[in-house]
C-alpha positions in Angstrom: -22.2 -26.0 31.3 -22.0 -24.1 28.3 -18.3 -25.5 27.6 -20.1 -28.5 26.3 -21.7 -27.3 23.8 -19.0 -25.1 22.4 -18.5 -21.6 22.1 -20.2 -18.6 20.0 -18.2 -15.6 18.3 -18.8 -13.0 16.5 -16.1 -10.8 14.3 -16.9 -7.5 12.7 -14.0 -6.5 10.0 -13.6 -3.2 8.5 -11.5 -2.2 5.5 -10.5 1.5 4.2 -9.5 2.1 0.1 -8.2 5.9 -0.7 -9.1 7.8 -3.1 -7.1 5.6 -6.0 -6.3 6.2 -9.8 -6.6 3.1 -12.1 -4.8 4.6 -15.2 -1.0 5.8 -15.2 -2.3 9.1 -16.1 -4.6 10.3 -13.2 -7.7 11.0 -15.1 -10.7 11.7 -13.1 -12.7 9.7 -14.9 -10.4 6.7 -14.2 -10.8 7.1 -10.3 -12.5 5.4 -7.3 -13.1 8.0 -4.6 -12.5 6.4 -0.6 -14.7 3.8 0.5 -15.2 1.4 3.7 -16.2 -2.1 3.7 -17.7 -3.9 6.7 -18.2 -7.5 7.0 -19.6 -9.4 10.1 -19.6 -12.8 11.2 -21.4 -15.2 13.2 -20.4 -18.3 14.1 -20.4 -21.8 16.3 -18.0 -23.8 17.3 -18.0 -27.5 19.5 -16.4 -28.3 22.2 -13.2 -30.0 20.9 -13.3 -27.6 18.1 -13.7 -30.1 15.4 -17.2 -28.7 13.8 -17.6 -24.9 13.0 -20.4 -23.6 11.1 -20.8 -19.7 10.6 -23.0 -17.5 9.2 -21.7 -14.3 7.2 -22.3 -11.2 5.3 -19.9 -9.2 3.2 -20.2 -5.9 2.2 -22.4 -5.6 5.3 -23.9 -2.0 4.0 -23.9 -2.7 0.2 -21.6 -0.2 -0.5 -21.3 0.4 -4.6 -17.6 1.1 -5.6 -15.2 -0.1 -8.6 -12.4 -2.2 -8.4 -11.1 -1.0 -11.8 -12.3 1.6 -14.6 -10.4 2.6 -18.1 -11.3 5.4 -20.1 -10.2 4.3 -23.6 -10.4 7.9 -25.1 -10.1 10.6 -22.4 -11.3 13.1 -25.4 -14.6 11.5 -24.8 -15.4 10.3 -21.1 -18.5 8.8 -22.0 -17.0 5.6 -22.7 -15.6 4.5 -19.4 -15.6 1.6 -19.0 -15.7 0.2 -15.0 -15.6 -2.9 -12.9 -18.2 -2.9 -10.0 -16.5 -4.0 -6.7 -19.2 -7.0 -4.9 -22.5 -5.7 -3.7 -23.4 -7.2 -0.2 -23.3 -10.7 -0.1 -24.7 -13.5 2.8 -24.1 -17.0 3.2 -23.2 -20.1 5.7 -20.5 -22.3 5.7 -19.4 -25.5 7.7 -16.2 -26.7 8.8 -15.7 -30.2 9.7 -12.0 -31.2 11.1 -10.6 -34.8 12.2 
């Protein structure tokens, strides 16, 4: 019976950013242009639900984006200056509740 071993899920998760503007004066060199994110999940859990362990990976199709970018002299856009968003990632975590 496959109840006594516990149960198997899996959760795909998928997130939408708009075009955005990180400065208060809408420069185009001081934007992010739309982007999706999909994660996906695998995971196990027992019986009485007191042991879970899941595998994961974020950013699922390594999409490159920014989660922030200034352009300290919009005379001169060669200086901007952006923060990447996280590249895919993987991992697997454990969950043990009494």
């Amino acid at each position: 019976n496959l109840n006594q071993i516990g149960r198997v899920y899996t959760m795909v998760d998928f997130s939408w950013a708009d075009d955005v503007y990180f400065g208060p004066d809408n420069l185009k060199t001081e934007t992010q242009e739309s982007y999706a994110l999909v994660n996906f999940h695998l995971g196990w859990m027992n019986a009485d639900d007191s042991i879970e362990v899941e595998a994961f990976v974020k950013n699922l199709t390594d999409k490159e984006y920014f989660t922030h970018g200034i352009d300290p002299n919009p005379n001169d856009s060669t200086q901007v200056a952006y923060t990447w968003g996280m590249p895919r990632t993987w991992g697997l975590q454990a969950k043990y509740s009494f």
